[in-house]
C-alpha positions in Angstrom: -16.0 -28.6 127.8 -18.9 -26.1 127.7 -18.7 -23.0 129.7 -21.9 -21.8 132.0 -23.9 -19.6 129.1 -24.1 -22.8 127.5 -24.9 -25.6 129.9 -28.9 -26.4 129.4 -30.2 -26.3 133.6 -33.5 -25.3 132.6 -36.0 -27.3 135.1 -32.9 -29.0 136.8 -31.8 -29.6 140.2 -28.2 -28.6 139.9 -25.4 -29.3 142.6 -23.6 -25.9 143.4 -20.5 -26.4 145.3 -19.3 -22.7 146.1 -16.8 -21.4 148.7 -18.5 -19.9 152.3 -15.8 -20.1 154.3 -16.3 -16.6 156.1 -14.6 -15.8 158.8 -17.1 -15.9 161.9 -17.1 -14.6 165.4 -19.8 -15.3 167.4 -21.7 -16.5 164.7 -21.4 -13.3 163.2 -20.1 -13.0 159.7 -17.2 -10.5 159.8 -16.4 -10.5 156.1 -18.9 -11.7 153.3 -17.0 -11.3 150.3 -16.8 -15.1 149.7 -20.6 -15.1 149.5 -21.0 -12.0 147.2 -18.6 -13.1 145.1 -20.7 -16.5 144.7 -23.8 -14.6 144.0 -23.2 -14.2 139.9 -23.4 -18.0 139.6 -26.0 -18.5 141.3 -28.1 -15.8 140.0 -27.2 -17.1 136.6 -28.2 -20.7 137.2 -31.6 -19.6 139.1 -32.3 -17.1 135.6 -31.7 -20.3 133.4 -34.3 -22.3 135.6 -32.6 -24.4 137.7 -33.0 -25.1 141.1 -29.8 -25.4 143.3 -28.4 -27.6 145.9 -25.6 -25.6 147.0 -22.4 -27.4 149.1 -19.7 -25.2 150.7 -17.6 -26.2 153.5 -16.9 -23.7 157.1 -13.3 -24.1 158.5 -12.0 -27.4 159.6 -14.3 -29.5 161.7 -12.5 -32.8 160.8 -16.0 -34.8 160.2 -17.8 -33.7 163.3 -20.4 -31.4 163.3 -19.4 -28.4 165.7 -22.7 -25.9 165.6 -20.0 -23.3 166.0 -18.8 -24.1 162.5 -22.5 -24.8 161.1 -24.0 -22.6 158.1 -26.6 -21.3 159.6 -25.3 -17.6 159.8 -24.2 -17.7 155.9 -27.7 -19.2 154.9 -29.0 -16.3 156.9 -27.1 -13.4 154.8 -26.9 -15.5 151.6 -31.1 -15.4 151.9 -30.6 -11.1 152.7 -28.4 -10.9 149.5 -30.7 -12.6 147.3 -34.0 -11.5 149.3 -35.3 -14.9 148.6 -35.9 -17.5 151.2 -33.0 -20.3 151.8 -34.1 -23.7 152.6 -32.3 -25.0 155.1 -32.4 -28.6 156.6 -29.6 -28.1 159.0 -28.1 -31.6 157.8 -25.5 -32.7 154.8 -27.4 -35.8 153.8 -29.8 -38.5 154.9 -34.0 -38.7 154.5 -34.5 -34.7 155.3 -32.0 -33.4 152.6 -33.1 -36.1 150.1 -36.5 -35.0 150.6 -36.0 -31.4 150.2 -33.9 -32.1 147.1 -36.5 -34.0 145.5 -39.3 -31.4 145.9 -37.5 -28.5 145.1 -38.9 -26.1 142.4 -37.3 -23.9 139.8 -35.5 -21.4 141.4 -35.6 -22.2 144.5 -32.1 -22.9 147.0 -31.5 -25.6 149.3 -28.3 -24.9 151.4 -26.5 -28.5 152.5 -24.9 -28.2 156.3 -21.2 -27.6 156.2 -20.0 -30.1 154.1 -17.2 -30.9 156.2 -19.1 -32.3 159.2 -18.9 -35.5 157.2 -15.8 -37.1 157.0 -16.2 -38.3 153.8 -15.6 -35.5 152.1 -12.1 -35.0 153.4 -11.3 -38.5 153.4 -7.7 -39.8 152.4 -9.6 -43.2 151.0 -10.9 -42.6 147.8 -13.6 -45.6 148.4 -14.9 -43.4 151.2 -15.1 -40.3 149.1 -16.8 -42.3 145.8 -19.0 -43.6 147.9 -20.0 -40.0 150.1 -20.0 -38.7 146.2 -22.5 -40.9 144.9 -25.2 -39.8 147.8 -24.4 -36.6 147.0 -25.1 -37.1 142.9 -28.6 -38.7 144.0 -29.4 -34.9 145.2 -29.2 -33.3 141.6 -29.0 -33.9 137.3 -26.1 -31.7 136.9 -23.0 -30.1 139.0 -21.7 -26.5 138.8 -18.1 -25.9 140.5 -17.6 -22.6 142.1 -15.8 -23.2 145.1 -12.2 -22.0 144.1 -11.2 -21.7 147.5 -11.3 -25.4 148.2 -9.8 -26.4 144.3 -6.8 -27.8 145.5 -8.1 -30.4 147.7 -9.0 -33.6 146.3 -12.5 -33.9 148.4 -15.6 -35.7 147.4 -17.8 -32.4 146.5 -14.7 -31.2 144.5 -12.8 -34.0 143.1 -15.0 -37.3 142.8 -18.8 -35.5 142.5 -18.0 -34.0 138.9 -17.1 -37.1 137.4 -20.8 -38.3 138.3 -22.5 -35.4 136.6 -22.6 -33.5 134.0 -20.5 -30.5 134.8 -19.2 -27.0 134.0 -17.5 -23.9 135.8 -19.1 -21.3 137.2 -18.4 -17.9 136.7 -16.2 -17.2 139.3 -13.9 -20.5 138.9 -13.5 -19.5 135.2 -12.8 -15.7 136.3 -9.9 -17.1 138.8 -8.7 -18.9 136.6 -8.3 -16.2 133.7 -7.1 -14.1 136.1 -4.1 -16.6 137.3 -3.1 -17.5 133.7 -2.6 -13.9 133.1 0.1 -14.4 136.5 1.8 -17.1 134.8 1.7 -17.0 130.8 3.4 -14.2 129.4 2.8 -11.1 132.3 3.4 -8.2 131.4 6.6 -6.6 133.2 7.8 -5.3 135.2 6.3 -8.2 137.2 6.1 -8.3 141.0 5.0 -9.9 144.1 4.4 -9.2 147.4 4.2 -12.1 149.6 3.2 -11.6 153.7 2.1 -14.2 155.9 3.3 -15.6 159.2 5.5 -18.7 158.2 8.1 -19.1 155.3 7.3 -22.6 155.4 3.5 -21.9 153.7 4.8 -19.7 150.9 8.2 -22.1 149.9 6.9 -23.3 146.9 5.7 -20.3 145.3 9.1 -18.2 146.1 11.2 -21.3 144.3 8.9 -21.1 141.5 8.4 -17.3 140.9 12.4 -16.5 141.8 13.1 -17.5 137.9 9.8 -15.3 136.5 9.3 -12.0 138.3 11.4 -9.2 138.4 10.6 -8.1 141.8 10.0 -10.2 145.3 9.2 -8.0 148.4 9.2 -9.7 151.4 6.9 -8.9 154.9 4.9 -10.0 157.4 5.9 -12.7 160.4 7.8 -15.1 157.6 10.3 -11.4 157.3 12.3 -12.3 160.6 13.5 -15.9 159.1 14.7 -13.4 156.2 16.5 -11.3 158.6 18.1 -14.0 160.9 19.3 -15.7 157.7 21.6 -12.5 157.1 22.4 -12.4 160.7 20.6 -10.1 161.9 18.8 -9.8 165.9 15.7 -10.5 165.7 14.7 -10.5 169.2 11.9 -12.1 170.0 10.0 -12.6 166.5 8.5 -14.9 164.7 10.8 -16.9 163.4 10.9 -20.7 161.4 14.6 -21.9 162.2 14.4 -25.1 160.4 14.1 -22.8 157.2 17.2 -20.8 158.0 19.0 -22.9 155.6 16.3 -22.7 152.9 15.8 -19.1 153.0 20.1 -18.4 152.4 19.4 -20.7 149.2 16.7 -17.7 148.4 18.1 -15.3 149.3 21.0 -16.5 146.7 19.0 -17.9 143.8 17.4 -14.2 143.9 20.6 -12.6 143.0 21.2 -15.3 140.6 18.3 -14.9 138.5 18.1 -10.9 138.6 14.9 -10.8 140.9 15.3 -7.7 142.8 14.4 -8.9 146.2 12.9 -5.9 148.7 13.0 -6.6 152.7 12.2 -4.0 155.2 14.7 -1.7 156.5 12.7 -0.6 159.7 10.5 -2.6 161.8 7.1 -1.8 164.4 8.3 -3.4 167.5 6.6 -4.2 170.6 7.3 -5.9 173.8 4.3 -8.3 173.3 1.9 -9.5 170.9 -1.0 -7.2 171.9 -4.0 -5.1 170.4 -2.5 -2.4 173.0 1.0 -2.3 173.0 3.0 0.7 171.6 5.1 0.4 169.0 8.4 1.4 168.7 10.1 1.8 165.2 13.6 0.6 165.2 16.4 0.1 162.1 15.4 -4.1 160.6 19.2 -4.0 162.1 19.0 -3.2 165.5 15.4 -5.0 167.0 16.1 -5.3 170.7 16.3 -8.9 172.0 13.2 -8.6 174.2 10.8 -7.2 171.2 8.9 -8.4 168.4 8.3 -7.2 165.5 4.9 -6.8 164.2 4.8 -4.8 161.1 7.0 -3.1 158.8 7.7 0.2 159.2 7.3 3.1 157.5 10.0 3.5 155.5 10.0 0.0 154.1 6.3 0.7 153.2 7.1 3.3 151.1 9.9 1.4 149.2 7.4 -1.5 148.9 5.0 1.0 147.5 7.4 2.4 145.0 8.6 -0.9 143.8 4.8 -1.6 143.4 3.6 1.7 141.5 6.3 0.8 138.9 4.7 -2.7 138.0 2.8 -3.9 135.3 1.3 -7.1 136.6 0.9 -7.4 140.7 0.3 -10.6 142.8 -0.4 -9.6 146.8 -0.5 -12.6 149.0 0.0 -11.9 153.2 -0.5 -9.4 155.4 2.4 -7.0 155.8 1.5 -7.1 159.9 -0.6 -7.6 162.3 -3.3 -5.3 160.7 -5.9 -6.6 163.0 -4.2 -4.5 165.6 -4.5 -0.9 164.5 -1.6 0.2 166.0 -0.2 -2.3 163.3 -2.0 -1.8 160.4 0.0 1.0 158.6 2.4 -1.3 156.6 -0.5 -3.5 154.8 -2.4 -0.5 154.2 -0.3 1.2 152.4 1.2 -1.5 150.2 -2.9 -1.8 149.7 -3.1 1.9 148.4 0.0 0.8 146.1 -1.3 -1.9 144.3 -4.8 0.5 143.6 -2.4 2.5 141.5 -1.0 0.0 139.4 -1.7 0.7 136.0 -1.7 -2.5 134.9 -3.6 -5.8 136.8 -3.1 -6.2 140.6 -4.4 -9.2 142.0 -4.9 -9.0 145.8 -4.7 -13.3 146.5 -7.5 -14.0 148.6 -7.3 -15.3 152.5 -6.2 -12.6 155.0 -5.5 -10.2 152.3 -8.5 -10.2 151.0 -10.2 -10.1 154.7 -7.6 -6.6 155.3 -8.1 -5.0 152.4 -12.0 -4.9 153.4 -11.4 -4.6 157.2 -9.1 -1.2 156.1 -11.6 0.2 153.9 -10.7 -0.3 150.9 -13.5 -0.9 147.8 -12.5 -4.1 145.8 -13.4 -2.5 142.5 -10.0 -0.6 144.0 -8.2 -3.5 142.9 -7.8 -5.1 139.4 -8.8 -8.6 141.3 -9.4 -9.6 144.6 -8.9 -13.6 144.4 -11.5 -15.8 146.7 -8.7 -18.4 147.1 -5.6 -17.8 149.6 -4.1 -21.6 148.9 -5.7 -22.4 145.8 -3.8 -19.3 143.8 -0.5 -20.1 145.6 -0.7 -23.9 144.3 -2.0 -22.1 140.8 1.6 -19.9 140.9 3.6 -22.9 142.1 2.8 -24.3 139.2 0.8 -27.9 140.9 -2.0 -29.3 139.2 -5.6 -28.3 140.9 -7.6 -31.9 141.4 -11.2 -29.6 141.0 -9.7 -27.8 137.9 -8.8 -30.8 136.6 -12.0 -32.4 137.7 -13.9 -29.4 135.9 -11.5 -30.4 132.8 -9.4 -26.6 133.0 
């Protein structure tokens, strides 16, 4: 396979599928980093000639086309980043996108509609998705995968559209996936993660498949309190997944069994209520009152998080360590964030919601060794699953 510096698009159309998925409110873009960090590709392609069709999904619209999950706003700051003008037909196929494709010139952009209003692209019948693939190849002489967000879903503009065109990697695909293999071959050590997060349940895989290769686990955010009640501890009135009680013992045990040093809080920000405005109230991770919940670690866990994480070589930081949309419960994913800017070796900050705090706390991402684009895709990349749009892109 040839890699992007050598793939001829001079006086192509090429199909661009990148990852856009911003978090929006309002219609306004609250975090752009998804489309900044798609802007090397594309400038690349556009310097080589080509003209771009570019695909990207916007949350989950489940085939219908909600105008409160349309592209419009990231067409809007994609055309300020690049100061060039974005064509946008406000459609994902039919007579006005085939007709913009067609009479598109060399560097020049055509933005699809979120690729997601049709439910082709997410269909479980790969008929439907071949078939929604094909139309899509009709737009373009070549395809370009970018989107490493969406890389472990087997959709049509991931999975089935490569095999119908020529294809390569785009930078930032190939820079993920560098990045990952550096996670998983040979890290250097002391290796450790930090994983956050609401549910237990979302990060199960990667804890069973990291317990026998890292040499530190540190535990936070809302999936903490299943921890806690596991050991028997009150949790009052937390978050909490008591289905994976069970699962989480056989962790907690494997972790001693393989050496992994696992770090939970020892103090907790409580509060009577899941609120931007409520007070919190530190309290011993052995003593939350029955009518509070917790909503960040405390202070002194921080710091022991942050020491564990200053002594590492290799970093992976996936999960908020609380609610740090809340201010008042910010200060435990904040300073786990200042840890990982001091690790002397790589620290890789695993896209989704940490990527979105990092930002939202002020942090720089040149801070960080690398701030990943993909929340899911890295966490199927660590639990060791095959990708279907790697594999599609032959990596």
């Amino acid at each position: 396979m040839s890699d992007l510096a050598h793939f001829d698009v001079a006086g192509k159309r090429v199909f661009l599928r990148c990852d856009l998925n911003v978090p929006l409110k309002d219609g306004v873009i609250k975090d752009d980093g998804r489309i900044k960090a798609s802007l090397p590709t594309i400038q690349a392609l556009l310097e080589k000639g080509a003209s771009l069709v570019i695909a990207a999904h916007l949350g989950r619209p489940k085939g219908e086309a909600k105008p409160e999950l349309s592209l419009a706003p990231v067409a809007k700051r994609l055309g300020e980043l690049l100061g060039k003008e974005i064509i946008f037909p406000g459609a994902v196929v039919g007579d006005v996108v085939s007709n913009a494709a067609t009479e598109l010139k060399p560097g020049q952009i055509l933005l699809l509609e979120n690729i997601r209003f049709s439910s082709a692209e997410t269909s479980k019948e790969e008929s439907e998705r071949t078939e929604f693939a094909a139309e899509l190849a009709k737009l373009a002489d070549a395809y370009v995968g970018d989107g490493f967000g969406a890389v472990h879903r087997k959709h049509a503009s991931v999975f089935d559209l490569p095999k119908l065109l020529p294809h390569v990697a785009g930078t930032l695909v190939a820079a993920e996936v560098e990045v990952l293999k550096k996670l998983t071959q040979n890290p250097e050590r002391p290796y450790g993660v930090v994983l956050g997060g609401a549910k237990v349940s979302d990060k199960l895989g990667v804890i069973e498949n990291l317990l026998g290769k890292v040499d530190v686990l540190a535990i936070g955010g809302g999936m903490v309190f299943t921890f806690l009640k596991a050991q028997g501890k009150e949790i009052g009135t937390s978050l909490v997944e008591n289905e994976m009680l069970d699962v989480v013992k056989g962790l907690i045990e494997s972790a001693k069994k393989n050496g992994v040093k696992l770090v939970l809080p020892t103090d907790i920000a409580v509060a009577p209520s899941f609120s931007a405005d409520a007070t919190p109230t530190l309290v011993s991770a052995d003593a939350i009152p029955a009518d509070q919940m917790g909503l960040d670690i405390g202070p002194e866990s921080a710091k022991a998080f942050a020491i564990e994480i200053e002594k590492c070589k290799t970093v992976f930081w996936n999960g908020p360590m609380g609610v740090f949309e809340f201010a008042n419960f910010a200060a435990g994913t904040k300073t786990v964030a200042t840890a990982l800017t001091k690790v002397s070796g790589i620290s890789v900050v695993g896209g989704g919601d940490s990527a979105a705090a990092v930002r939202a706390l002020g942090f720089a991402d040149s801070e960080f060794g690398y701030i990943s684009t993909g929340g899911g895709a890295s966490l199927e990349y660590l639990e060791g699953k095959e990708l279907p749009g790697l594999q599609a892109l032959g990596l």
